[in-house]
N, C-alpha and C positions, 0 to 999 in steps of 0.2 A: 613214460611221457604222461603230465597229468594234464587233461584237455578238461578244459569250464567250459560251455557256452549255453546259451541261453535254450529252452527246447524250441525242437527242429529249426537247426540250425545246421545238424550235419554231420554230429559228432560219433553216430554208431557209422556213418556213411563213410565217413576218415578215416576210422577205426579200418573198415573193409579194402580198403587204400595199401592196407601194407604189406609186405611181403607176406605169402602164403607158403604151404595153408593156414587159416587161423582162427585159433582158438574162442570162442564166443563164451561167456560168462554171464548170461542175460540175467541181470535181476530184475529186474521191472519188464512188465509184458510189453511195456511200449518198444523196443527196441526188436522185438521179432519180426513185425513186420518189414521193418527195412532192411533185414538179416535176408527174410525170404525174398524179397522181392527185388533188390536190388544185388546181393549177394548170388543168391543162386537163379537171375534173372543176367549175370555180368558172367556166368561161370565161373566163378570165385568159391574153392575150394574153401566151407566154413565147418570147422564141428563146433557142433552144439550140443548140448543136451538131448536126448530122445525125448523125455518131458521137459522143458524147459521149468514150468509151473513149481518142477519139485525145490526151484531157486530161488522162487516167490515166496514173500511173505503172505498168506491172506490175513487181513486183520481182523473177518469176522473170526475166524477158527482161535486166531491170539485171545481176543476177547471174546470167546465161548471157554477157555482153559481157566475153572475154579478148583479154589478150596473152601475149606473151610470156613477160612476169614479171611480179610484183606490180606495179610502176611502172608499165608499159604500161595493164594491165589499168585500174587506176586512172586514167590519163590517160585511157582510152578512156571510162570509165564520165563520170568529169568529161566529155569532150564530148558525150556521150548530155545531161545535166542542161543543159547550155549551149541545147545546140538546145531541147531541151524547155522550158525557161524562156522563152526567144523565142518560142515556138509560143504559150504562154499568153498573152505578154504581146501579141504580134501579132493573136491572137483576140479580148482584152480590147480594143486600142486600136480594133478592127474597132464594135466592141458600141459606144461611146464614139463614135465619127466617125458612126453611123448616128442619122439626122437625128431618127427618129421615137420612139427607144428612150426613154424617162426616167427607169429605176432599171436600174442594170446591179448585179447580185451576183456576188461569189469565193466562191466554198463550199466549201472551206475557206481562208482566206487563209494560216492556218497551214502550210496544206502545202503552198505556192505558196513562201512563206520557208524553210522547209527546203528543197525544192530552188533556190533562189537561193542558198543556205548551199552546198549539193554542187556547183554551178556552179562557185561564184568562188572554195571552198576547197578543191576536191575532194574526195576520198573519207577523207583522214586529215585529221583535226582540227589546227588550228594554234594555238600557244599565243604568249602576251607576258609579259614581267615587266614590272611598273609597281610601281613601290616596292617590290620586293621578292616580292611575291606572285602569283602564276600566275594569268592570266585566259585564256581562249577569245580569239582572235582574231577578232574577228568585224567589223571596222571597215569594210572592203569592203563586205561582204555588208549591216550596215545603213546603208552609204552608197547602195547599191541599191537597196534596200526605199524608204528616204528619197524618191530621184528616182523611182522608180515611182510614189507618194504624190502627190507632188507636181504630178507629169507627169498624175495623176486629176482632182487638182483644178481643174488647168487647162477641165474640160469642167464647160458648163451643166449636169450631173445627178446624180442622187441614187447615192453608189457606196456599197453596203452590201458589209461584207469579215466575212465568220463565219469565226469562228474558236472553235473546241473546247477546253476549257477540258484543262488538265493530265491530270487524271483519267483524260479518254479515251484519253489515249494511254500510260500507265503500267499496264502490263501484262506481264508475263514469257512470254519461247517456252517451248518443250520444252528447250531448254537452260539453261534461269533466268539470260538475259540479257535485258534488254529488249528488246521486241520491236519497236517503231518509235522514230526518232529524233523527238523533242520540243524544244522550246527550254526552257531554265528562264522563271518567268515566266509562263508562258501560264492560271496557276491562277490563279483572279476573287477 
């Protein structure tokens, strides 16, 4: 089930709605909170991680990872996403092989695709011409996604994937550049 909606609005809340017990996949800290407090305030059977955090990206720690030169540095950050993509997906297929579980949730699945995006393209964007016109390369990166999918579906259970609609994440730093990377699309 792929749930959009706008933040708090309900969507780790849904998530905790479905048959039990269920698997928790927190990538953003924001969805803890309502995991603990409305999950194990409802007596709702949730595993979770014992660190949750170890799901998280921090971005100072991303951009603390140098080399030499921009190229390095970039390779390096690329294998940081690599490993960390397999960590999530290692953890999901963990929740998924365990016998008793029967809804596993991604919370955010959108940030889960962003860093598949930073994995398999690394840190500079890749582009194609196809008739002429400049697109995003991204054909890898949703060949990935795709087999991930699909590699879900393969299990007897309920996989709810939240994902936040555009909005949330279209916001400027202190530099009036966007502040996080978003996919186009992601707006309901």
């Amino acid at each position: 089930i792929g749930n959009f909606a706008e933040e708090n609005s309900g969507k780790t809340r849904f998530a905790l709605s479905g048959p039990g017990p269920i698997g928790m996949v927190p990538l953003e800290a924001k969805a803890m909170p309502t995991i603990e407090k409305d999950g194990d305030a409802q007596g709702i059977e949730v595993v979770r991680p014992k660190d949750p955090s170890a799901l998280w990206v921090q971005h100072r720690k991303v951009n603390m990872i140098a080399g030499k030169n921009e190229d390095e540095t970039n390779q390096k950050r690329q294998e940081f996403y690599i490993a960390h993509m397999r960590k999530v997906e290692e953890y999901t297929y963990g929740l998924l092989e365990h016998e008793e579980i029967r809804t596993i949730c991604i919370d955010k699945f959108n940030t889960y695709c962003t860093w598949v995006e930073l994995a398999i393209n690394g840190m500079n964007e890749k582009f194609i011409k196809v008739q002429g016109q400049v697109y995003k390369d991204r054909k890898e990166v949703k060949q990935h996604i795709i087999d991930f999918l699909n590699e879900l579906s393969t299990y007897s259970k309920v996989v709810l994937l939240n994902n936040a609609s555009k909005d949330d994440y279209e916001f400027l730093g202190a530099d009036k550049k966007p502040a996080r990377k978003t996919w186009d699309g992601f707006k309901f």
